[in-house]
NULUM-121961 format. One record per residue (C-alpha): residue number from 1; residue in three letters; x, y, z. Coordinates in steps of 0.2 Angstrom, whole numbers, plus 5000, padded with zeros to 4 digits. Example, Ala and Ser with C-alpha at 12.3 -4.5 7.8 and 13.67 -1.06 7.14 Angstrom:
{i=1	aa=ALA	px=5062	py=4978	pz=5039} .
{i=2	aa=SER	px=5068	py=4995	pz=5036} .
This chain:
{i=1	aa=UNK	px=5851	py=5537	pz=5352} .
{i=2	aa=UNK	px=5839	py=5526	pz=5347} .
{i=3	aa=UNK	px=5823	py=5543	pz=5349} .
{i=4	aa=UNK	px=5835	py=5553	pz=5336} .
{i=5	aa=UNK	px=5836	py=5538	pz=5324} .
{i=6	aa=UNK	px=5816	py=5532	pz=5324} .
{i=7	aa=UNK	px=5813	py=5554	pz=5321} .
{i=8	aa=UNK	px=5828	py=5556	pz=5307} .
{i=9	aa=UNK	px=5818	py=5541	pz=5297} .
{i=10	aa=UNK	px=5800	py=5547	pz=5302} .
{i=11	aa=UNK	px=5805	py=5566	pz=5295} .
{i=12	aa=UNK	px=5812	py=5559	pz=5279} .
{i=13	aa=UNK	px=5798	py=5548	pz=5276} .
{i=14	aa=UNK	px=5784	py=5562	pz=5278} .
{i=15	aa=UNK	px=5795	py=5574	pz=5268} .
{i=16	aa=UNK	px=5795	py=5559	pz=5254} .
{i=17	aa=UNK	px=5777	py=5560	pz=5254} .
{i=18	aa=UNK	px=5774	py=5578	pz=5255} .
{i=19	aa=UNK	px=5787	py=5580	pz=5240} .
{i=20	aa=UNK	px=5775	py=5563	pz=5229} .
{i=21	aa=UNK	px=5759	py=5573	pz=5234} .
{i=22	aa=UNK	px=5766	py=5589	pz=5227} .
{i=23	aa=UNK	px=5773	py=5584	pz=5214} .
{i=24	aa=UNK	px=5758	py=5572	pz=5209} .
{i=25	aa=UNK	px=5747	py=5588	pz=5211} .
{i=26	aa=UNK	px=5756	py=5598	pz=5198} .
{i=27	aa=UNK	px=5758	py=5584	pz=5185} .
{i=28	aa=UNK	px=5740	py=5585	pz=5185} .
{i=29	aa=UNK	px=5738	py=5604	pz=5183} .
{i=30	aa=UNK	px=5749	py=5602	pz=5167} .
{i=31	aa=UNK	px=5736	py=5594	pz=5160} .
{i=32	aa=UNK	px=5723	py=5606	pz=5147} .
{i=33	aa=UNK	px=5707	py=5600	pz=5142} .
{i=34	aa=UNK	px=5714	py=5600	pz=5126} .
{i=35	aa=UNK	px=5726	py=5586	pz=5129} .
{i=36	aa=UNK	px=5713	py=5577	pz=5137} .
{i=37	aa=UNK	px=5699	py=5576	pz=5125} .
{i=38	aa=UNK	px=5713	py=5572	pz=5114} .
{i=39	aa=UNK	px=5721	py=5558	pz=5125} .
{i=40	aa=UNK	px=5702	py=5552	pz=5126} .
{i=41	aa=UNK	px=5701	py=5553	pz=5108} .
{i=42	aa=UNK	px=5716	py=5541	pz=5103} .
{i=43	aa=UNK	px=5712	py=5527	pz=5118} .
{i=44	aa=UNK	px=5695	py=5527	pz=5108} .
{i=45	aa=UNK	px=5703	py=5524	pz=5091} .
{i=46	aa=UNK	px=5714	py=5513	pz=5097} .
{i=47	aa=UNK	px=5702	py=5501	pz=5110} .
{i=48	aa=UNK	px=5686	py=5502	pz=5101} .
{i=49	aa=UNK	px=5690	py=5505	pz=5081} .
């Protein structure tokens, strides 16, 4: 009983994970070069202007 519980929590913590790393992955793809230059851009105006 005590085998079945410690691999039911082990599965749903690595599937957690796998699901964070994917997901983190394709945020990041969404992201141009356009709409970083641009993020670039406005931290400059804002931080050193």
């Amino acid at each position: 009983m005590v085998m079945n519980h410690e691999i039911i929590i082990f599965t749903s913590i690595f599937a957690l994970l796998i699901g964070s790393i994917v997901f983190s992955i394709l945020k990041k793809r969404k992201r141009s070069a356009k709409s970083i230059y641009k993020l670039i851009d406005d931290l400059e105006k804002k931080y050193i202007y």
